[in-house]
C-alpha positions as a printed NumPy array, in Angstrom:
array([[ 61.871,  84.275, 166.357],
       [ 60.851,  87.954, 165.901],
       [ 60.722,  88.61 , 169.097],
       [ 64.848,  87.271, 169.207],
       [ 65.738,  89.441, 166.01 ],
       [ 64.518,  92.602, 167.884],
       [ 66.305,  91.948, 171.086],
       [ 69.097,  91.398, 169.021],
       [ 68.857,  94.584, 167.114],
       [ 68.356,  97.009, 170.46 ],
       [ 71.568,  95.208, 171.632],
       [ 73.755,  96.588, 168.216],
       [ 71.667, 100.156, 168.735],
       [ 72.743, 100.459, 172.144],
       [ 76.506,  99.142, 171.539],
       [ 76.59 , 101.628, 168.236],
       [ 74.791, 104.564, 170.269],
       [ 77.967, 103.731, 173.54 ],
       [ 80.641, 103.856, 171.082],
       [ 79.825, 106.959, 169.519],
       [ 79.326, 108.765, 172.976],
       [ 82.844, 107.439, 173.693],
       [ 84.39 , 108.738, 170.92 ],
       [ 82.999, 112.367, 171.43 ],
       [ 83.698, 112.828, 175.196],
       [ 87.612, 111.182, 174.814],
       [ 88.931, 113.761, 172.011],
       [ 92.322, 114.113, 171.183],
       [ 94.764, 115.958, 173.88 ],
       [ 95.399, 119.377, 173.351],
       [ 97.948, 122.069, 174.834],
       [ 96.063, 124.221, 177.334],
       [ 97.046, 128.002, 177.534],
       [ 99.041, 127.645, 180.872],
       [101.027, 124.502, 179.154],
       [101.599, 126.631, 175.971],
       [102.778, 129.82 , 178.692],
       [105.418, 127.666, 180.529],
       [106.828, 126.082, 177.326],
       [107.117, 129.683, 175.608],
       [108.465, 131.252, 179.09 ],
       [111.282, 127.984, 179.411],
       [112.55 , 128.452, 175.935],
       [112.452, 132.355, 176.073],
       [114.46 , 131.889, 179.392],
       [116.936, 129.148, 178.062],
       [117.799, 131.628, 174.839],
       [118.489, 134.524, 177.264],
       [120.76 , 132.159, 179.254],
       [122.403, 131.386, 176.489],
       [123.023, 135.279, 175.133],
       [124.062, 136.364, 178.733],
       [126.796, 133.185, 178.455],
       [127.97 , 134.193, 175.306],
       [127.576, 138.195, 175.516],
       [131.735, 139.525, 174.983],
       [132.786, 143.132, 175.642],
       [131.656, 145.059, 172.33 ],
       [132.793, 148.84 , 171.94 ],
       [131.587, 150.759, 169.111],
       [133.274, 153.954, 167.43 ],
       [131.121, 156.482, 168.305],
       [133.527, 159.625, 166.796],
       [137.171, 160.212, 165.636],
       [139.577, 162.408, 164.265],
       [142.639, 162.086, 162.716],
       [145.953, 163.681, 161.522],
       [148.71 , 163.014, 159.837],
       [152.162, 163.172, 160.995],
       [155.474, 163.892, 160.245],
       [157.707, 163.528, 163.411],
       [159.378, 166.479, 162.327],
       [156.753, 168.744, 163.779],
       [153.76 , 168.738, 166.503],
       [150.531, 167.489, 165.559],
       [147.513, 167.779, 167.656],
       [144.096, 166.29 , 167.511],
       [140.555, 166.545, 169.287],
       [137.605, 164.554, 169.235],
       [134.025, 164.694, 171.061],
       [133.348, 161.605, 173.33 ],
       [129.527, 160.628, 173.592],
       [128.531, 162.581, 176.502],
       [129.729, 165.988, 174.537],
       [133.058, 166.188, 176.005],
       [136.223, 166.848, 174.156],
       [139.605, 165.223, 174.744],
       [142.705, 166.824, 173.264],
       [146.253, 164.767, 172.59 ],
       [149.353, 166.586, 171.944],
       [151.705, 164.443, 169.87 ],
       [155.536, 166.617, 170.35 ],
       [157.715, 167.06 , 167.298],
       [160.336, 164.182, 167.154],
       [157.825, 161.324, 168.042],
       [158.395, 158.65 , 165.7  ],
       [156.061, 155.162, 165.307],
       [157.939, 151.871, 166.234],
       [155.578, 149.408, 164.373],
       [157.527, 145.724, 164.443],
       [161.552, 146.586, 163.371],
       [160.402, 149.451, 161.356],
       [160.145, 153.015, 162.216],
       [157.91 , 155.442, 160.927],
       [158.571, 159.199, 160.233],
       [154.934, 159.139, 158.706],
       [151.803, 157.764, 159.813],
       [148.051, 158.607, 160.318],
       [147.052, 159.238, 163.956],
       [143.425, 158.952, 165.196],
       [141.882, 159.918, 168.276],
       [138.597, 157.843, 168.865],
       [136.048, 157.237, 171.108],
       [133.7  , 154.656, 172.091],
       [130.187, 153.342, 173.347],
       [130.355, 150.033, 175.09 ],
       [128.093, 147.382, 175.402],
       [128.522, 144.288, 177.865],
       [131.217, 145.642, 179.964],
       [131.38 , 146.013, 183.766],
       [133.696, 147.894, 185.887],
       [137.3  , 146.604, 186.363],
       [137.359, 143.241, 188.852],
       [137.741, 144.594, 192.589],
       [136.377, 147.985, 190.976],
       [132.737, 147.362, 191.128],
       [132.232, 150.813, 192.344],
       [133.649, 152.079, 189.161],
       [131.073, 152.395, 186.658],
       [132.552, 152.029, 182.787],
       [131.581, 154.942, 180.982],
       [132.923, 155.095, 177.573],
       [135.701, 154.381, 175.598],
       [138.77 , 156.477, 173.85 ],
       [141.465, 155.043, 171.702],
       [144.796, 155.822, 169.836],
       [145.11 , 154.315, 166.612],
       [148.154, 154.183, 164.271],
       [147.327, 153.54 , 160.529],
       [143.611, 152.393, 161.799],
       [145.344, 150.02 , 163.833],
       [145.17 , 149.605, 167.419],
       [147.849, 147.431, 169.064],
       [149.802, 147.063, 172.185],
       [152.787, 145.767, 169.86 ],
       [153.008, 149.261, 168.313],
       [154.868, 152.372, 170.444],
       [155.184, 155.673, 169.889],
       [159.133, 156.277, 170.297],
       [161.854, 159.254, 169.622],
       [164.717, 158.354, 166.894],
       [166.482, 156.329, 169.441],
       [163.48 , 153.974, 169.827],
       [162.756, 155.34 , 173.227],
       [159.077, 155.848, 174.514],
       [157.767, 159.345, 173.571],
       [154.802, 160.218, 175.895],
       [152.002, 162.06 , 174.418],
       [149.725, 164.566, 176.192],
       [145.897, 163.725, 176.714],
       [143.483, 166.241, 178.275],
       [140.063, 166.282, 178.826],
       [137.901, 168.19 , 180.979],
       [136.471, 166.15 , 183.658],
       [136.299, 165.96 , 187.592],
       [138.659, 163.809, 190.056],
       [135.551, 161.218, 190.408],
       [136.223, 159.935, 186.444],
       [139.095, 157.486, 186.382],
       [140.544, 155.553, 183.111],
       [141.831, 152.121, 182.766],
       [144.208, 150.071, 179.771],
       [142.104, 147.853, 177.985],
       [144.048, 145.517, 176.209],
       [143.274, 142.145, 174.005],
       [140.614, 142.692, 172.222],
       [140.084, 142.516, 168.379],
       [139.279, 146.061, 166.067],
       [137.956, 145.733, 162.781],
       [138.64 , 148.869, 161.308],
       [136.107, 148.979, 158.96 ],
       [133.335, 148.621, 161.246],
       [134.915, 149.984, 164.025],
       [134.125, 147.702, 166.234],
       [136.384, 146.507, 168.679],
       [135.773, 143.638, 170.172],
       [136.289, 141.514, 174.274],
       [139.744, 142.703, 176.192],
       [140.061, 143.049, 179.299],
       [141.67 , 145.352, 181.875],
       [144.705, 145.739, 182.602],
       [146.382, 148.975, 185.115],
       [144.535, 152.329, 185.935],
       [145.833, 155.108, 184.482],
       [147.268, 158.345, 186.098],
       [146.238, 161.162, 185.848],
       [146.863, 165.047, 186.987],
       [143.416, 166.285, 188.275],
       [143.038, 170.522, 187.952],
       [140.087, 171.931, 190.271],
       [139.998, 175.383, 188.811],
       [140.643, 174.5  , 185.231],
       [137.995, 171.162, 185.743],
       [140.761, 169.231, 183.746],
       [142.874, 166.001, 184.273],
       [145.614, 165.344, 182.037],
       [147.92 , 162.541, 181.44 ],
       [151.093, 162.175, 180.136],
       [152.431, 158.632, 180.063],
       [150.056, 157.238, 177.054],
       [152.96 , 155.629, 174.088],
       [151.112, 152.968, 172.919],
       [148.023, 153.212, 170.486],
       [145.449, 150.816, 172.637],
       [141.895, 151.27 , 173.967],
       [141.308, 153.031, 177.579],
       [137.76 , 152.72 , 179.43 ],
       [136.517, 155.907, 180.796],
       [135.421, 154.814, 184.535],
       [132.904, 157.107, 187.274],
       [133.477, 156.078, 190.911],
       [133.888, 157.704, 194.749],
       [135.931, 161.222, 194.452],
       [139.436, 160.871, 194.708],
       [141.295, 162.588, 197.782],
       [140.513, 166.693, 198.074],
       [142.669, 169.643, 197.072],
       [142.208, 173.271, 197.505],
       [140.952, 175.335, 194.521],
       [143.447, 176.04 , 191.633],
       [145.87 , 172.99 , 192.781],
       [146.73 , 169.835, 190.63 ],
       [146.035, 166.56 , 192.476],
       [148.071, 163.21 , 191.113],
       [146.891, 159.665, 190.916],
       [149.916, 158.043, 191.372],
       [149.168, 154.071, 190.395],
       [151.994, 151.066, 189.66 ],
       [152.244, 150.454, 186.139],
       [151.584, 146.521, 185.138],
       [153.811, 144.736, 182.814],
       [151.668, 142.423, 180.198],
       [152.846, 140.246, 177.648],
       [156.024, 142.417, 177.697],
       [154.51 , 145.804, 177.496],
       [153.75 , 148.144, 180.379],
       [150.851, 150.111, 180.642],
       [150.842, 153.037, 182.831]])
């Protein structure tokens, strides 16, 4: 009988003495470093898909200056772009703003430009690489619906100069959204090159078919064709009609 009770209590020890071996060698699953890693690394790379999906064109005002005008008389403004080049427009007397059925004698015209963020060069472009941005605005507006026009609602061209060489282009950017008061301006797209008059000896191009307060994009690609010393060279590019409005 004694001899059965401590057979019998060996068998418990042993079964008590298993279990607990068992329960320290089979511990709860945890994440290793390299699980962790991958898990970190596939949501890091699913947010930056997402950003990239979602980034729009943003263009922020980087300087401006403005005047105001009386169409009576010429006004003239000039503002320093981001690279620490100035661009000049000549507004002549007897330009008027067209702004819906009204027409303005009056208004406050800014010259602005812009640093851009998400934005490639124009499609079929690619070796056009954006630069910056420059704007008109009207009133702190800037809108394709608004023109500068003389008192018989025609379009009154103003003059824009700037001193760069015949390998900087510019482009209409139309359709995007500014907030004024954070100038911001925000998506658009393109819409026509611009042309421009390109002096060698003077290191100038100048246009002279801007009459609409919009946003242009400063572009850098391949030279354009060569001219002798002192002469003008002109870009001569189709103008596109958009939504009504044609944007030289």
């Amino acid at each position: 009988m004694i001899f059965g009770v401590i057979v019998l209590v060996i068998i418990v020890a042993g079964a008590v003495y298993y279990l607990g071996n068992q329960t320290h060698t089979s511990p709860a699953a945890t994440p290793t470093t390299a699980t962790t890693s991958a898990t970190t690394a596939l949501t890091t790379t699913s947010a930056v898909t997402t950003v990239q999906k979602s980034a729009v064109p943003i263009l922020t005002k980087f300087s401006s200056k403005s005047v105001e005008v009386n169409s009576t008389k010429q006004a003239n403004t000039t503002v320093t772009a981001p690279d620490g080049v100035n661009i000049t427009v000549m507004i002549p007397a007897g330009t008027y703003v067209l702004s819906g059925n009204n027409l303005l004698q009056n208004y406050n015209f800014t010259l602005a430009t812009f640093d851009i963020a998400n934005l490639s060069g124009p499609s079929g472009y690619r070796n056009q690489t954006p630069a910056y941005g420059f704007a008109f605005e009207v009133n702190g507006m800037i809108d394709p619906a608004i023109s500068f026009v003389n008192v018989s609602k025609a379009p009154m061209h103003l003059t824009t100069i700037t001193h760069y060489p015949n390998t900087w282009y510019s482009w209409a950017y139309v359709g995007g959204t500014f907030n004024s008061s954070t100038g911001i301006y925000t998506g658009g797209n393109y819409v026509a090159e611009n042309t421009w008059t390109y002096n060698t000896t003077a290191g100038t191009m100048t246009n002279t078919q801007f009459y609409k307060p919009i946003m242009w994009i400063f572009t850098i690609g391949p030279a354009q064709t060569t001219v002798a010393a002192g002469a003008a060279n002109t870009l001569t590019t189709q103008t596109t009609t958009t939504n009504g409005y044609s944007y030289p």
